[in-house]
N, C-alpha and C positions, 0 to 999 in steps of 0.2 A: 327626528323626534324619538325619545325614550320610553317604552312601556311603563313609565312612572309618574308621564307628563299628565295632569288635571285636565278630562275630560268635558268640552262645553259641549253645548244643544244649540244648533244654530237653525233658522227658518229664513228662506228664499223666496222672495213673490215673483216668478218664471213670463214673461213677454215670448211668446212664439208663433211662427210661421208652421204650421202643420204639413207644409203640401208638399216636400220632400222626406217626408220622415212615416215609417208606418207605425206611429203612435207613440202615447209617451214611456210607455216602462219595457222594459228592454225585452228584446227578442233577439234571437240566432238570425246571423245573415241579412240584418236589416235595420240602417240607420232609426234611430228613437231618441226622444230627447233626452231620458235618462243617462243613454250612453256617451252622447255630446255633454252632457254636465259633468256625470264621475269623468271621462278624462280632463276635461278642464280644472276641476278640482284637484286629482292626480297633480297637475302640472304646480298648479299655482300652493299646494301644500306638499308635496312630496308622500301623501298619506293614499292609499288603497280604499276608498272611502263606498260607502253604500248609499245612495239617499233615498227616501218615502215619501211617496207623493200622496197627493191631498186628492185627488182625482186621476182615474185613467181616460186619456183622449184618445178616439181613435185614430188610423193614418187619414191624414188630411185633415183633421181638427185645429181649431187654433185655439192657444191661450190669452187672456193678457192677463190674467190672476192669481197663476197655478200655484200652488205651494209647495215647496219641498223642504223635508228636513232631515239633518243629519248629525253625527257626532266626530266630534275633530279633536285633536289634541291642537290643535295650531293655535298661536294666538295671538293671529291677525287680527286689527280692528276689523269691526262689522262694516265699514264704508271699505276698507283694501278689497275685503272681500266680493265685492260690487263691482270696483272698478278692472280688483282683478281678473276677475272671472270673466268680466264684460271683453277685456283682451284676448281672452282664449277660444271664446263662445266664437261658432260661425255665427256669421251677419243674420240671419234669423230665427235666434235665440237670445234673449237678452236677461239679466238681473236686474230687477227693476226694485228690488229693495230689501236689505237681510236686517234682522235681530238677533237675538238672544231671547232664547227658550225653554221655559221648564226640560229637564233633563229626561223626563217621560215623555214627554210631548211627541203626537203622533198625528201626524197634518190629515191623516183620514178619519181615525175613529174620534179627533176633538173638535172637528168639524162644525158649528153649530148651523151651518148653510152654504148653500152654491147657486152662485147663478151663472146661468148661459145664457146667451143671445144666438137666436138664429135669422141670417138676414136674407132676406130675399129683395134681387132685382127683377121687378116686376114693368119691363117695358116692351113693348112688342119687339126690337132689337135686343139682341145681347150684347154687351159692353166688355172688351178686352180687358178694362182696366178694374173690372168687379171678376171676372172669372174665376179666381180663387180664393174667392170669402162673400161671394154669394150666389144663391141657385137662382137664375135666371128663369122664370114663369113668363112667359109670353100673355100666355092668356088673360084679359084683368079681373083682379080677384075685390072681393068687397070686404074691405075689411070689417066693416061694421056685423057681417056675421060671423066671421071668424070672431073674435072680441065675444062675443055673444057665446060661442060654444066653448071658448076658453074660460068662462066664467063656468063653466061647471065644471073643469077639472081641479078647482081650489078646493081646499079643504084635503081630509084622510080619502082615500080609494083604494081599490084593487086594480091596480095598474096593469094587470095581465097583458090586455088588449094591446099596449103599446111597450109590450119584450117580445121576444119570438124566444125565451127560454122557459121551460116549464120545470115544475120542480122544485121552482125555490120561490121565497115568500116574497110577495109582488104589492103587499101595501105600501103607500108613500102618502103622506103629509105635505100637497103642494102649497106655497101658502102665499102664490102670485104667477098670475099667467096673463102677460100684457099684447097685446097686438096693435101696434102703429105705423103709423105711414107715416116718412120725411120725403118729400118728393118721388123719386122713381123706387125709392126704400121701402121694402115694409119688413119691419122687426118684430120677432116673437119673444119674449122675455120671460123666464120662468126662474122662480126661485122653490128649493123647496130644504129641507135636512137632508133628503137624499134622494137619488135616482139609479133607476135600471140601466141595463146595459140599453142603449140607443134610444131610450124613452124620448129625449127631447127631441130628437129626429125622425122619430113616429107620430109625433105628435105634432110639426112642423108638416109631416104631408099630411097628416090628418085635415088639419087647419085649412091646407092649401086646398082639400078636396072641396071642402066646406066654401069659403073664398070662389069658386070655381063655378058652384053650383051642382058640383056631379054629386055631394052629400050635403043633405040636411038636417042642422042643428039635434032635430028628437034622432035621428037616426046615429046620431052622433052618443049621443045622448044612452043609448040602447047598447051602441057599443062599449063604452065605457061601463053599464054595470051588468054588462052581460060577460064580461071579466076575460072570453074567449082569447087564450095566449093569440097573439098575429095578429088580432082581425083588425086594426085601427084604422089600413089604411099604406098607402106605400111609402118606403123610406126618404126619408129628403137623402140627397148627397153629404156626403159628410164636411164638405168646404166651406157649406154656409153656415154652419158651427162652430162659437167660440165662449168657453171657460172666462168671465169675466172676473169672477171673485169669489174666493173662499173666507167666510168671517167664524172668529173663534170668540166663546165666551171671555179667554182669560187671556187673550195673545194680542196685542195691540198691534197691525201690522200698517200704522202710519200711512202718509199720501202714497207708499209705495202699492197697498192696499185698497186706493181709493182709485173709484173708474174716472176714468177722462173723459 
């Protein structure tokens, strides 16, 4: 490529397996999905490339949503680049669908939403075959109070309670927090414009205490506008957390963008 080649803005919806990687943007000394993309990238453009992600997962988190974007001089069609990358990518990693992007475009700050899923298996055995993509609760939780105390995290808040970082500004606008059960399954659903570092995973044991019986709904309640950084409750693991989808006002990111 020539320093004169016409620079495009390409966007990536990221399929991944978290449970070998300590998270997605890169660190010293330690596989991330970032670093498993820029060399695939590398390979399949010949280009030293940087990319920006629309969320950070931590290690063990999974995606099937994720966004990334970056600028190329290459100018492979938007499907090479799927199928190619798909070739380079280790087996739990995948491209699950690229476009063409405003030349600004910035997959975190034009974010207009995100949603996770946190699953939990809820059988008095643990299941080998859920071990890493969901938290095993033995004990049986009722969902019908959880569901009840998620209803009062919707809306604006001070989310303190569920960061353990003080310092920095802890409002968020959740604007869906769903609790279900499919069989031995139960799913917590949150969407919001944005979140804290591990909120949905604080809020996943919160939930569960609740479920549990060991916390009730006002006390629940108490701690949420009692704003206290940490007090929500203990952290779910980070396995049974997964990045479903990032949706943008002006970025159409087609079935590739759409949950299964």
């Amino acid at each position: 490529m020539t320093g004169d080649a016409p620079q495009r803005r390409l966007a990536l919806v990221l399929e991944y397996d978290g449970s070998r990687y300590g998270g997605s943007q890169l660190q010293k000394q330690t596989p991330t999905i970032q670093a498993e993309l820029e060399a695939a990238l590398s390979k399949l453009t010949g280009e030293h490339l940087r990319v920006a992600l629309a969320g950070r997962t931590d290690a063990g988190v999974h995606a099937q949503g994720q966004v990334v974007a970056f600028t190329t001089a290459s100018t492979l069609e938007t499907d090479v680049f799927v199928h190619g990358l798909n070739a380079w990518l280790p087996v739990d990693i995948a491209v699950r669908g690229a476009r063409e992007a405003p030349e600004n475009f910035d997959p975190r700050r034009h974010a207009s939403s995100r949603i996770y899923r946190y699953t939990i298996q809820n059988t008095p055995m643990r299941s080998p075959l859920w071990r890493g993509h969901a938290w095993h609760v033995a004990r049986p939780l009722e969902s019908a109070a959880m569901q009840e105390a998620a209803t009062e995290l919707i809306g604006e808040h001070d989310f303190a309670a569920f960061s353990r970082r003080e310092g920095v500004r802890t409002v968020r606008c959740l604007r869906r927090c769903d609790v279900a059960r499919r069989g031995a399954l139960l799913t917590i659903e949150v969407e919001a414009n944005a979140f804290l570092r591990q909120q949905v995973r604080r809020t996943a044991g919160a939930l569960v205490e609740i479920g549990s019986g060991r916390l009730s709904v006002g006390a629940f309640r108490d701690i949420l506008h009692q704003a206290e950084p940490n007090s929500a409750g203990p952290l779910a693991p980070a396995h049974g957390l997964c990045l479903l989808r990032v949706t943008y006002p002006d970025l159409d990111l087609g079935a590739a963008g759409t949950l299964s």
